[in-house]
C-alpha positions in Angstrom: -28.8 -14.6 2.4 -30.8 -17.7 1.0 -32.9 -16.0 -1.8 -29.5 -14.6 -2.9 -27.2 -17.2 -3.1 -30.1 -19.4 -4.8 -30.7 -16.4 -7.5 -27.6 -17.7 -10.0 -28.5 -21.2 -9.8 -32.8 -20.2 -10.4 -31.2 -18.1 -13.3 -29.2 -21.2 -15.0 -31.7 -23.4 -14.2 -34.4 -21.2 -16.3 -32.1 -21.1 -19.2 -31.1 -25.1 -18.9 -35.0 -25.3 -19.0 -35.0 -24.8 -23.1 -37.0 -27.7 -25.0 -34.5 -30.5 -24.6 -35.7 -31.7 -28.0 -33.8 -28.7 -29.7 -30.3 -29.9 -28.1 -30.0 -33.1 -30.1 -32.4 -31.8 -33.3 -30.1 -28.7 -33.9 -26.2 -28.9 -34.0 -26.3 -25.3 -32.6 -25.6 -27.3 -29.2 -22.9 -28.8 -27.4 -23.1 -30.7 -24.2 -20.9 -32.4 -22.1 -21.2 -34.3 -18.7 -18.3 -35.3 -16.7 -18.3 -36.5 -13.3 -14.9 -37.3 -11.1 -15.3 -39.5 -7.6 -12.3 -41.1 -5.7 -11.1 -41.0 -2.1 -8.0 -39.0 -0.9 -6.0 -39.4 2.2 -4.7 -36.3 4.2 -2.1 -36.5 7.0 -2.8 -33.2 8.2 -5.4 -31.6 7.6 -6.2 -29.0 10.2 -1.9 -27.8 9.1 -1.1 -27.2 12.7 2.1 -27.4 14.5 1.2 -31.1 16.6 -0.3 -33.2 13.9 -4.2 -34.1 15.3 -4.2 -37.3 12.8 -4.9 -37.7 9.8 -8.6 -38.1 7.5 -9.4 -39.9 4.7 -12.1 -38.3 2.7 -14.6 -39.5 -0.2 -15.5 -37.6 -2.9 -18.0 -36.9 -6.3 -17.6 -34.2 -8.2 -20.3 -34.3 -11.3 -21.1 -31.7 -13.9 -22.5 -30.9 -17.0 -22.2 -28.2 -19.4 -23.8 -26.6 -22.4 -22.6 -25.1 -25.2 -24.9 -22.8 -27.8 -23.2 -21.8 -30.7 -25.4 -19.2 -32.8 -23.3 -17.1 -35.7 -21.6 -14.2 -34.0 -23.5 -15.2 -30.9 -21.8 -18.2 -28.2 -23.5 -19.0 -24.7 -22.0 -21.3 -22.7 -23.3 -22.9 -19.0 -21.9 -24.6 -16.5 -23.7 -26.6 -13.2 -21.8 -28.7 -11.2 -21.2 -29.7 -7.4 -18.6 -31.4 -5.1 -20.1 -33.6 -2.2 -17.6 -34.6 -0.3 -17.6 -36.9 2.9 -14.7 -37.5 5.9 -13.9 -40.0 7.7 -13.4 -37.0 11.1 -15.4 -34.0 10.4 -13.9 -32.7 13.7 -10.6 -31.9 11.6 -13.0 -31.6 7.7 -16.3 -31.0 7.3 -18.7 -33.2 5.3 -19.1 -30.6 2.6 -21.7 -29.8 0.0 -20.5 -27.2 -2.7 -22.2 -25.6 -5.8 -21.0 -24.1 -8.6 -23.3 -22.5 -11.8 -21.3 -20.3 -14.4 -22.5 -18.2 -17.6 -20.8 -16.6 -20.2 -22.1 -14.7 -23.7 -19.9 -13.8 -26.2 -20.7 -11.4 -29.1 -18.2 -11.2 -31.7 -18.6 -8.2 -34.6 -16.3 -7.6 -37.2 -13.7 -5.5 -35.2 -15.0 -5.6 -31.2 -15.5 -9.0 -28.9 -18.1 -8.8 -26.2 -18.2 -11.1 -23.2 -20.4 -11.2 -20.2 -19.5 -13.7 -17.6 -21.9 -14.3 -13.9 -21.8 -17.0 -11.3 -21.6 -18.5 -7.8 -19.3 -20.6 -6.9 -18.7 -22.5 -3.6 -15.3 -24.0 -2.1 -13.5 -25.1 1.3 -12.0 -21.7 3.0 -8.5 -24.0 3.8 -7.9 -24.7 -0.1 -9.0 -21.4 -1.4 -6.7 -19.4 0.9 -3.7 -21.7 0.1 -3.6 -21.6 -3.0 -4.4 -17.6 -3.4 -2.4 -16.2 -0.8 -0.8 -19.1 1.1 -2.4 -18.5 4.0 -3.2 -20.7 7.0 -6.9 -20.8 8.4 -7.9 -22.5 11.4 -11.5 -22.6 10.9 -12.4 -25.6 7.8 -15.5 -23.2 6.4 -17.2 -22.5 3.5 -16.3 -19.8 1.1 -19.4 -18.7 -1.1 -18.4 -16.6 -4.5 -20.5 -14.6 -6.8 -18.9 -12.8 -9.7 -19.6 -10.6 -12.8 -17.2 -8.7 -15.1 -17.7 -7.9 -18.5 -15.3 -7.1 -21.6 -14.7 -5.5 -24.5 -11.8 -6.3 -26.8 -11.8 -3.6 -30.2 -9.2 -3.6 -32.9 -8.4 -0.2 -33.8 -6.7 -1.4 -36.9 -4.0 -3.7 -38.0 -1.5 -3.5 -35.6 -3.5 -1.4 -32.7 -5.9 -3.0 -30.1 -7.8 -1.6 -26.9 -9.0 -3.5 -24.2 -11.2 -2.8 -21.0 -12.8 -5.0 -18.4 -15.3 -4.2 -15.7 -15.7 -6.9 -12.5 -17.7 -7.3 -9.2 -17.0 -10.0 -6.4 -19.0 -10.6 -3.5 -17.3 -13.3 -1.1 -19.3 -14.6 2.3 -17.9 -16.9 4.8 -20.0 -19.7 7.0 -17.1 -19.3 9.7 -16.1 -15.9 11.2 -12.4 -16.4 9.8 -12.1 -14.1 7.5 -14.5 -11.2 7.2 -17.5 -10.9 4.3 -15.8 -8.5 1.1 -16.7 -6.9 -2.0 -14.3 -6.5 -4.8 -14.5 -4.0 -7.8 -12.3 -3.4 -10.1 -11.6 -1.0 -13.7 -8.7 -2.3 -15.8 -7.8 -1.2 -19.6 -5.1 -1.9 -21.9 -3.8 -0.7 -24.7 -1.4 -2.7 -27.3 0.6 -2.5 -30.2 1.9 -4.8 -32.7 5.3 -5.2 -33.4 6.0 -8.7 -34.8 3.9 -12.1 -35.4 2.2 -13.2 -32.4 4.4 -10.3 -30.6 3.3 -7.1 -29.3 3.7 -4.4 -26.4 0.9 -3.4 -24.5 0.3 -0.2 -21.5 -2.3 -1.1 -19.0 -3.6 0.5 -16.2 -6.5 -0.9 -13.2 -8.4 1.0 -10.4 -9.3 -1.6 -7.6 -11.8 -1.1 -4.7 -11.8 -3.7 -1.4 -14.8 -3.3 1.2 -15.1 -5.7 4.2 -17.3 -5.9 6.7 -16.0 -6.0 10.6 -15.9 -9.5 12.2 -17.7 -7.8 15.2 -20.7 -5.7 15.7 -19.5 -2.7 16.9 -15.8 -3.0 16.0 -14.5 -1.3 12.5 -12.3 -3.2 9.6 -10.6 -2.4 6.6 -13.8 -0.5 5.1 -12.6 0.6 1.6 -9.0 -0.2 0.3 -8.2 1.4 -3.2 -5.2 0.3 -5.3 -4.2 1.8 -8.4 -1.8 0.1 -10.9 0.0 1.1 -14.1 2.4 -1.4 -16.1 4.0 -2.3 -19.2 4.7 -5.0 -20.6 5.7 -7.4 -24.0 3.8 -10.8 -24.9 4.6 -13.0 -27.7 2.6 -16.1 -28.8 3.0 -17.5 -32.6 0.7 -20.9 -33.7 4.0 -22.7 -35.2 6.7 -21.7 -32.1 7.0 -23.9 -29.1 7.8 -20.5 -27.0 5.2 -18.4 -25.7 6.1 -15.9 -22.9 4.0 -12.6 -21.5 6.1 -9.8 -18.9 5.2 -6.7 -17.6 6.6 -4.2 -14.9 5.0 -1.7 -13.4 4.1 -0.1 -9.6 0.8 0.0 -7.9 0.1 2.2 -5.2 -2.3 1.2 -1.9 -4.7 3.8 0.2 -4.9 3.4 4.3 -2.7 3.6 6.3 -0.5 0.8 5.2 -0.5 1.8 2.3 2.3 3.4 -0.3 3.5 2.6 -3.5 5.4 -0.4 -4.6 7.1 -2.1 -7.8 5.1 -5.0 -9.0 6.2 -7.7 -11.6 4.9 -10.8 -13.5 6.1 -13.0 -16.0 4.8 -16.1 -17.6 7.3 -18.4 -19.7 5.7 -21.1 -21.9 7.1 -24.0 -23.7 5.3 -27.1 -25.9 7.0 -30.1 -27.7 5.5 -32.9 -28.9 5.7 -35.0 -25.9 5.6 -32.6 -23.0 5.2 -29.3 -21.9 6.2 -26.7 -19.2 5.6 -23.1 -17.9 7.0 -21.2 -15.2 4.9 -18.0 -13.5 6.7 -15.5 -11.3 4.6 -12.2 -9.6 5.7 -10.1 -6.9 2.3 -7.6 -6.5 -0.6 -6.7 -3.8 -3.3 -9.1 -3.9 -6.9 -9.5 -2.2 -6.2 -10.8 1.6 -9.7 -12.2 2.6 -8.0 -12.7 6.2 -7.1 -8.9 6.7 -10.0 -7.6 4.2 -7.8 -5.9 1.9 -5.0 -5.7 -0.4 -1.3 -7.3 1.1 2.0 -7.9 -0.5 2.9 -10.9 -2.3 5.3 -13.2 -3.7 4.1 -16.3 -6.5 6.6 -18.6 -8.2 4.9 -21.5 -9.6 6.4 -24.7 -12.2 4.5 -27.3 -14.0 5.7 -29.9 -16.2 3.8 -32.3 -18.0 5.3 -35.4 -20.3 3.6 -37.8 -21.5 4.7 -41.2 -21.4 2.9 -43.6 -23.3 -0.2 -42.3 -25.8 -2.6 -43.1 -22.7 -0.5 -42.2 -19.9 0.6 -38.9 -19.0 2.8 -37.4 -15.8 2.8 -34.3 -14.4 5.0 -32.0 -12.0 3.5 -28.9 -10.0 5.6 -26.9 -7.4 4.2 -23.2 -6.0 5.3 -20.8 -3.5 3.2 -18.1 -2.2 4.3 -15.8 0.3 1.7 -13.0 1.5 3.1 -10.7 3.9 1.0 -8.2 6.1 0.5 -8.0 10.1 3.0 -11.0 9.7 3.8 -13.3 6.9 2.1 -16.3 5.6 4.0 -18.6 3.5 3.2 -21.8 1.7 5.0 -24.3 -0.5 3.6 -26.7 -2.3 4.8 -29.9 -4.7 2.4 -32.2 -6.7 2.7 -35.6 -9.0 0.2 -36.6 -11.1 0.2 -40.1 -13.2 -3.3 -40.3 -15.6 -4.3 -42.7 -17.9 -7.1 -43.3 -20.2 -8.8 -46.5 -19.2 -10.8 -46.1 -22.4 -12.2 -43.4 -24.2 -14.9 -42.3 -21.8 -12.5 -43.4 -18.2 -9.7 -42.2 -16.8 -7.8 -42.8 -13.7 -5.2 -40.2 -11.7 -2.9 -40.8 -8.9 -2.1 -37.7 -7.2 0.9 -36.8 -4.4 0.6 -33.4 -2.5 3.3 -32.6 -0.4 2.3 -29.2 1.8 4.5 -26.8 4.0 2.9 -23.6 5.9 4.7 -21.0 7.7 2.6 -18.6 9.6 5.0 -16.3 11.7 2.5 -14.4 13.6 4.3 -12.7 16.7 2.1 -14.5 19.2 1.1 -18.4 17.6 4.0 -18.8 15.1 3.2 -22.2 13.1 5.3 -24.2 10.9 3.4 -27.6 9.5 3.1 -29.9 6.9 0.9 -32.3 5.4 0.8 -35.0 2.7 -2.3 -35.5 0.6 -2.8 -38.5 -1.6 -5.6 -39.4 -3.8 -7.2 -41.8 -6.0 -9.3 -40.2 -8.9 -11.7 -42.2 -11.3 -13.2 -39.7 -14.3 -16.4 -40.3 -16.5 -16.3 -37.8 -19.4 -18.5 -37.7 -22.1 -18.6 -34.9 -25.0 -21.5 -35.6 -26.4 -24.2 -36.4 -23.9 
């Protein structure tokens, strides 16, 4: 496991290891450090039924990222870390997260061609409240590396095809969930029909092995999901309205599988002083708990005005509801106030307000928690 998980980060730090002369004698390169630190307050945050207390926790999040910018050729990096430390690591660890991301891009006259790799570390209670709205017990360590790559072609003027390839590879430090692999096929195929408006047929093939939580016991071993959808989006430079919708079913192997009707819709909207979008999807998505695909309901909201040219507010509400063996449910509401202290500092209070429903037949749980935070950022775009 440790040669493996320290491959991604030997690979970016090889490229990173260029003459650093070149970066500030050439304008082919772009860098950019930014590092956020601050401390956060959370009333509950082991999100059980009988409140254990609450934590405060300290945190610095630094990274840095590059930028090479060669003709048809763009390669960007990414290296950062979150080193966070609580005040009770009986209800949060101290924790000590990674991330390193790369991406190529080749553009020729008619076809784009990405290429995208990383690893990427994160706390096992955010990650599965925020993807499936599920509840874990155990405050682990979720280790992620990825590759997809795509193609984007323009058949001509007002046709476009589209295919992706991707591989995920998740392992956890707890036994909470059980180690996965993800693979997945997806094309689409689009047609114009107005400015900034088009309809689009797309289709995805996607594979789910876990590994048992036991020796000798079996788990969800391979779960395939096929999808097939259709759908309109429209997004024009000089309107405030953007919006993308598409319908469709997908159909699950195993034995709780079948075939269901899935839907998503994005709705956009920018003015010169604020903006807001609202996200609706009822489809199957990865359950890291149950190693394999589960049913699942997403509304989310976010508004964003800004008050003053330096100070800004914003509004986040979510809902995710995953449904499976029994149905985890979570809803969420956010404020944000930032303001620029001057060009290279910024400050951000945040408000989280969570509720979790876990109705499990045997330990049904209903909590809540409220998480504030105060959030000091250094950026600098030309470092």
């Amino acid at each position: 496991m440790a040669p493996r998980s320290a491959a991604p980060f030997a690979f970016c730090a090889a490229l990173l290891a260029w003459p650093v002369s070149t970066l500030h004698a050439q304008s082919l390169y772009q860098q950019r450090i930014e590092v956020s630190s601050g401390i956060e307050h959370d009333a509950n945050p082991a999100l059980t039924s009988v409140s254990k207390g609450g934590v405060t926790r300290l945190r610095v999040s630094p990274s840095y990222s590059l930028l090479r910018r060669d003709g048809p050729d763009d390669l960007s990096l990414k290296l950062g870390a979150t080193l966070e430390q609580s005040s009770n690591t009986a209800l949060s660890r101290n924790r000590r997260d990674g991330t390193a991301l790369g991406e190529w891009q080749h553009a020729s006259e008619r076809t784009l061609y990405v290429l995208r790799a990383g690893v990427e570390q994160s706390a096992l209670r955010d990650a599965l409240l925020q993807e499936t709205g599920q509840l874990s017990t155990t405050d682990g360590t979720r280790t992620t590396r990825r590759a997809d790559a795509t193609a984007v072609h323009q058949l001509d003027d007002i046709h476009m095809l589209s295919g992706s390839l991707s591989a995920r590879w998740d392992r956890y430090t707890s036994r909470a969930a059980p180690d996965g692999r993800q693979y997945g096929l997806n094309a689409e195929f689009s047609r114009a029909i107005g400015p900034g408006k088009d309809v689009y047929l797309s289709g995805s093939l996607s594979s789910f092995a876990s590994d048992p939580l036991a020796p000798g016991t079996s788990g969800s071993l391979n779960t395939l999901m096929r999808g097939l959808s259709i759908g309109n989006r429209y997004a024009a430079p000089d309107d405030p309205w953007s919006w993308d919708v598409r319908v469709g079913a997908s159909r699950l192997s195993g034995a709780t599988g079948g075939t269901q009707a899935t839907a998503v819709g994005l709705l956009g909207y920018k003015a010169p002083r604020w903006s807001a979008a609202v996200s609706i999807a009822r489809q199957p998505v990865p359950d890291s708990l149950r190693g394999t695909f589960s049913p699942s309901q997403q509304v989310r909201v976010t508004l964003d005005y800004a008050l003053t040219e330096f100070t800004r507010v914003a509004l986040d509400a979510s809902y995710n509801r995953t449904r499976n063996t029994q149905v985890d449910t979570s809803r969420e509401l956010g404020l944000r106030v930032s303001t620029e202290l001057s060009p290279a500092w910024s400050m951000a209070l945040q408000v989280r307000r969570i509720r979790v429903n876990h109705d499990a037949i045997a330990l049904p749980t209903r909590a809540g928690s409220t998480v504030t935070g105060l959030v000091f950022t250094y950026l600098n775009p030309d470092f």
